[in-house]
N, C-alpha and C positions, 0 to 999 in steps of 0.2 A: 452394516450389521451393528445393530447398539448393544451392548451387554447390560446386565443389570446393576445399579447403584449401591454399592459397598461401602460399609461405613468405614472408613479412614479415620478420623481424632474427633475427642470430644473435649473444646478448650473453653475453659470458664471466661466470660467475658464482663466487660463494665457496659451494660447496653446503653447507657448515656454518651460511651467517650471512644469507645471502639469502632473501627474502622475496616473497610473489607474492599478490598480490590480486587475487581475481576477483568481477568485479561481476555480482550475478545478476540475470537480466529482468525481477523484478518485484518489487513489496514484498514478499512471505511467500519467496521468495528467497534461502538466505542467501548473503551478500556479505562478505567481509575477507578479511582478510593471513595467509595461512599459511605455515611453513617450510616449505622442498621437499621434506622429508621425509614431513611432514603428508598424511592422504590428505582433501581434500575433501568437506564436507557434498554427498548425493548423495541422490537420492530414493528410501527405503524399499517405495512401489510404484507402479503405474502409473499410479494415478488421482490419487495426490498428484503424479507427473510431469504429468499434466496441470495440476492446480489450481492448483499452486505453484511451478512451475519453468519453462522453457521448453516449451510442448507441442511433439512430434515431433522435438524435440532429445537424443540423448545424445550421455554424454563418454565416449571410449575411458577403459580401467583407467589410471591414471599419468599422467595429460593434466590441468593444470589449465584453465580452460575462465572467460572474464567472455564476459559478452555486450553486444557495442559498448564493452566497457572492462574493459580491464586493466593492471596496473604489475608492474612487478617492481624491488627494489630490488636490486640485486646482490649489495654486499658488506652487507646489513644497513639499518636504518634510519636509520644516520648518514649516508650516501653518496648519492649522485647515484640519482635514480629514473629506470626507462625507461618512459612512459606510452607504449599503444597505444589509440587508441579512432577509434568510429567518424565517417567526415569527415562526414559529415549525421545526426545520430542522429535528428533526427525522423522522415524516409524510410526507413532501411535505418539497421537492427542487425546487423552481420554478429558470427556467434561467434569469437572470437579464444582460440586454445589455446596453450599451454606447456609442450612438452617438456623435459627435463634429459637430455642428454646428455653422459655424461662431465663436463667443467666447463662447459658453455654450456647457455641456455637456447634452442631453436626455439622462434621465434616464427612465429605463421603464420594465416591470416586466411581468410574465408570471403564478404569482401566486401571496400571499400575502406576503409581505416585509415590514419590519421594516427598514426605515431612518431618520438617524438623522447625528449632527454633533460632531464629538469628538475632544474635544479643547486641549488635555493633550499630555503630551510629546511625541518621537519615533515614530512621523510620521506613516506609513502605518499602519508597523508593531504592531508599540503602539495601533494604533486604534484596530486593526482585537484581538491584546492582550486583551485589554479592552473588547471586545465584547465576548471574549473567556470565562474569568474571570466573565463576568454577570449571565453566565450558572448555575453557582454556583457548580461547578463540584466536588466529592473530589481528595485531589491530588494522581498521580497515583503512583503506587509502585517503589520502582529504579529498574531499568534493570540490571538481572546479566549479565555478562559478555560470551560473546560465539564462539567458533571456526563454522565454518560452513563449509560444504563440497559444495559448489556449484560453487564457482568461479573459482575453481583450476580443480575439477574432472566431472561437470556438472551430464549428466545422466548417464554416464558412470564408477559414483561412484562404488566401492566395499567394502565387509567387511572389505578384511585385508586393503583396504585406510582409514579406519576410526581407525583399531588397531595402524598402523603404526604412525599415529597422535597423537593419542592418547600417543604411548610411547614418539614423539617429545616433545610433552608439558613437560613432567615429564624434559625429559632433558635438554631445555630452560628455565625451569624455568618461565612458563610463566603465570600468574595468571587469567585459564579460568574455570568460572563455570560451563559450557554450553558447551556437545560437540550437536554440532546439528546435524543431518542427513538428508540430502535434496532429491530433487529428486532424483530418480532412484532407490531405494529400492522397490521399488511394483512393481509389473506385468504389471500393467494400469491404468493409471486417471479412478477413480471409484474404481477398486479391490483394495483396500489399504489393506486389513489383508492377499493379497496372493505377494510372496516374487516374486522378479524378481531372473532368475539366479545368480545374484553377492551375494547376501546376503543367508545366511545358515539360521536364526534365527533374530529375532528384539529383542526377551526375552533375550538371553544371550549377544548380543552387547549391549545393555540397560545394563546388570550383570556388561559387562566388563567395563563400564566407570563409575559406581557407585562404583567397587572396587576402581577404583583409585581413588578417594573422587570427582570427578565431578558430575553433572545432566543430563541426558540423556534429546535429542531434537530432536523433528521429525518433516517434513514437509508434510503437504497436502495442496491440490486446492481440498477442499470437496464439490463444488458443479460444479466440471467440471466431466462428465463420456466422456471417451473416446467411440463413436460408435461400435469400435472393440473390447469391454473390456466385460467380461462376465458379469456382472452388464448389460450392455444396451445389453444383448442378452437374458438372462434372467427374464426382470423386463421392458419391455419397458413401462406398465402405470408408473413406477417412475421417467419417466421424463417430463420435459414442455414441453409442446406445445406451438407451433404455431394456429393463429389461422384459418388456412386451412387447421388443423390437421396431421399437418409433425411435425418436433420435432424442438424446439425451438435454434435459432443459435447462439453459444457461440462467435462465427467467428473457426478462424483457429492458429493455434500453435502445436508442436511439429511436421509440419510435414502433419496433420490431421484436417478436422472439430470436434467440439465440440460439444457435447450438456449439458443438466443443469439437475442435480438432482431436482425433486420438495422436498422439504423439507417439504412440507403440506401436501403430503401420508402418512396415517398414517403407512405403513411399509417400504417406505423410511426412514422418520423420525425415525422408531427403529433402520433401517439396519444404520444409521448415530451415534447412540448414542452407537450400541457397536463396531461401529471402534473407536471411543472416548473412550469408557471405556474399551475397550481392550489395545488399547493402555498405556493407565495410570497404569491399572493392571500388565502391563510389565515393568511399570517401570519408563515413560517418563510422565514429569512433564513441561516441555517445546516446546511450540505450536506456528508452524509459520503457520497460514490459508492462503491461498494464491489464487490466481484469484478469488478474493470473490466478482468482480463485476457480474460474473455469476448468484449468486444468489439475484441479485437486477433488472435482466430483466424481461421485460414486455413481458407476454405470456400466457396460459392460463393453470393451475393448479387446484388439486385436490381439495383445498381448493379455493372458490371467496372471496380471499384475495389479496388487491394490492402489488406489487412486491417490496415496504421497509416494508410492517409488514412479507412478506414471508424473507425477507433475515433478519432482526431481529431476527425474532424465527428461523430460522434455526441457527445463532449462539446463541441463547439461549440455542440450543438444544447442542451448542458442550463446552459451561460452564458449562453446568448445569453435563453432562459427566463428564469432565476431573477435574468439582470442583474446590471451589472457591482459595484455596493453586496455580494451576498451572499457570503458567506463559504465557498468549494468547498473541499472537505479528500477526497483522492483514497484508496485504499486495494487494495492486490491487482492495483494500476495494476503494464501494466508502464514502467518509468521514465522509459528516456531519451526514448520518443517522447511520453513527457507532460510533455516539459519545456514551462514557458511556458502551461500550461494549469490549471495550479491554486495556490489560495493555500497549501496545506498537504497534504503528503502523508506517509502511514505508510511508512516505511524501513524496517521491519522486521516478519516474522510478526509473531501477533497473542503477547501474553504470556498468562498464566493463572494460577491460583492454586495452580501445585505449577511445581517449577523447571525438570524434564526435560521432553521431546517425546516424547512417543509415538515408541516403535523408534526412538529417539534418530536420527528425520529434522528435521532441524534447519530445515523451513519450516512445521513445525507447532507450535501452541501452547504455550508453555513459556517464564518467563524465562529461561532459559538462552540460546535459541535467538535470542529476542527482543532479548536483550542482546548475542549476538555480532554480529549484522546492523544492529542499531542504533549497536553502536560504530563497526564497519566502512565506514555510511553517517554520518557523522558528518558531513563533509564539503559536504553539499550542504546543510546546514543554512544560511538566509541567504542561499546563491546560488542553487540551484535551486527553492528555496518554502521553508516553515518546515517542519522537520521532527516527525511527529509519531511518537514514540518506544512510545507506545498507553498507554492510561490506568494512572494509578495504582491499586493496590488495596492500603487500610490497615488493612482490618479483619482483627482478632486470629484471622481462620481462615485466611488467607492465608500460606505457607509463605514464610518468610526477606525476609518484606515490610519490612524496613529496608534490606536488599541492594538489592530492587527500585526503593522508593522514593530511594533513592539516585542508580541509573542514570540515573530519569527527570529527576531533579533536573540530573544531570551534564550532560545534555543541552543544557537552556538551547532544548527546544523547547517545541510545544505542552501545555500541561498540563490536564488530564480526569483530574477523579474519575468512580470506578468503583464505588462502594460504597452497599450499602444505608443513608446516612448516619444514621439512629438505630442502627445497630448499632455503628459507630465505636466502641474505646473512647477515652480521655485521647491515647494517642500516636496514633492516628488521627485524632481531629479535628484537634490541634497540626500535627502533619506534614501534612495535607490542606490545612489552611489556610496554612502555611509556604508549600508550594510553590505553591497558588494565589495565593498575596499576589505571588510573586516574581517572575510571570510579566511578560513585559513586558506592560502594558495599556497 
């Protein structure tokens, strides 16, 4: 349900030197500082407006647009910043827009919003820091260090690609806590405790990288079911609806439509707690959640609960599982109502190995894209969880991968190699192993 646009502040600006950040909903998202001249990263088409931006949300032409937060600096980044953001961001995200009129900016809200003016150092950043820091948050844990299998082997990963890595490490020398395992282990989005052909076992891969002294890491999208996946042929009241009583639309990826686990079944909700706690019981102490803005739409569910307290408790339900020791790293989350809910989350699209996005929509795959949204979230790095800025890739096919490597480094967040590590050459393992050494451990 949208309410109507209220005007909140009318602040006199320099429309040559002022600056306006808008913070988008969710990680793939993008989010920073534009001049008012600037027109806004905006979604290429409708199914990327679902996946990666706010669903059922657009922004008029000329309107900049954060959701539950935005700043604008007036005269420039030397001067006083005006932050508006939302007064409960866990409960209610209202969109906040930005008109330029003449020399002032409208301001104007779609819920209730906190503004004021923040007079203290670092410009945007400083402010949106400040306002981060008000939260009162404790600080989050340091991020172990991770190999991941996604950038190099995608879904097409196998067992022995992850043994074969696994012996790389040992002979680079390279210091990773964390072997992860991403997609393509499971059968289907939804059936995550049934194996796809590549993989024999999850228990004895989990075995085999605990022998070597590392921590076993697994990925899921726990609240995407694939339509063709035995879960949604089996269980279809365990998903949302729509409310013309079709099932509720994730959009489209891998290939296929989506739809959304309800978390508020009460035998959804169990079948969620023991893919969590099966998982841990095997061994894997390291958790990447991923298209988690699934379980933040708006549709109609077993519980009449609005769709941030359903996606709340549905990750409550997968801490309270995997226990408070494991290591949760959120992804495609949308933000501000995941604060306080995870040790590590992606701030930005994912990166890839060529610099542009596709139809240069900037919440899809691309360092460029990755690098504007990660600069822009820079900010919650420390206060809101560790930020993960998304893995490094070193290897000599990778387009302008010194740039890349660079960013991540800038960061001073989570760091995850991405690479088939025997293909590394000389400035791959050095810089792979540079910025793994530097992390905080």
């Amino acid at each position: 349900m949208h309410h109507p646009f209220t005007p909140v502040a009318s602040v006199p600006v320099d429309v040559r030197n002022a600056l306006v950040h808008e913070e988008g909903w969710q990680s793939w998202s993008p989010s920073g500082a534009y001049p008012l001249g600037a027109r806004p990263y905006r979604p290429a088409n409708d199914n990327w407006a679902t996946v990666c931006y706010r669903p059922g949300v657009t922004v008029p032409a000329g309107t900049f647009q954060g959701e539950g937060l935005l700043a604008v600096a007036p005269k420039g980044e030397d001067g006083p910043v005006v932050v508006c953001a939302a007064v409960d961001p866990l409960s209610s995200v209202p969109s906040i827009r930005l008109e330029v009129r003449d020399d002032r900016a409208e301001i104007s809200a779609d819920g209730k919003v906190d503004f004021y003016s923040y007079l203290g150092p670092g410009g945007i950043q400083g402010a949106l820091a400040d306002w981060a820091d008000s939260l009162g948050l404790d600080d989050p844990r340091p991020a172990p260090t991770v190999w991941c299998s996604w950038y190099e082997y995608f879904t097409a990963v196998t067992e022995d690609d992850i043994h074969e890595n696994l012996r790389a490490m040992d002979t680079l020398d390279l210091p990773i806590d964390v072997v992860q395992i991403d997609d393509g282990y499971q059968k289907a989005l939804g059936d995550w405790l049934t194996l796809s052909g590549r993989f024999r076992s999850r228990a004895d891969i989990a075995d085999a990288i605990r022998a070597r002294g590392r921590r076993a890491g697994i990925w899921t999208a726990p609240f995407l079911v694939d339509p063709a996946s035995d879960l949604a042929a089996e269980h279809p009241d365990w998903l949302v609806r729509d409310p013309g009583g079709g099932f509720a639309h994730a959009g489209r990826n891998w290939g296929h439509d989506l739809n959304v686990l309800d978390t508020t079944h009460p035998e959804a909700a169990a079948y969620l707690t023991d893919v969590f706690r099966t998982l841990r019981a095997e061994g894997y102490d390291y958790f990447k959640a991923d298209f988690l803005y699934a379980g933040a739409l708006d549709g109609v569910r077993h519980a009449s609960v609005d769709a941030l307290t359903a996606y709340r408790a549905g990750i409550g339900l997968i801490r309270e599982a995997i226990g408070a020791d494991a290591y949760l790293l959120g992804c495609g989350a949308p933000l501000l109502p995941s604060i306080g809910l995870f040790d590590a989350m992606r701030v930005s699209p994912d990166t890839a190995p060529h610099r542009r996005p596709e139809a240069d929509d900037h919440s899809q795959p691309g360092q460029d894209s990755a690098e504007f949204t990660g600069v822009g979230r820079q900010w919650q790095h420390g206060r809101l969880w560790i930020n993960d800025p998304d893995c490094l890739m070193a290897r000599p096919a990778v387009e302008t991968r010194e740039r890349w490597a660079a960013h991540v480094e800038a960061t001073g967040g989570l760091m995850a190699s991405s690479d088939r590590l025997l293909s590394l050459d000389r400035w791959g393992v050095e810089t792979t192993r540079r910025l793994l050494s530097g992390a905080a451990r």
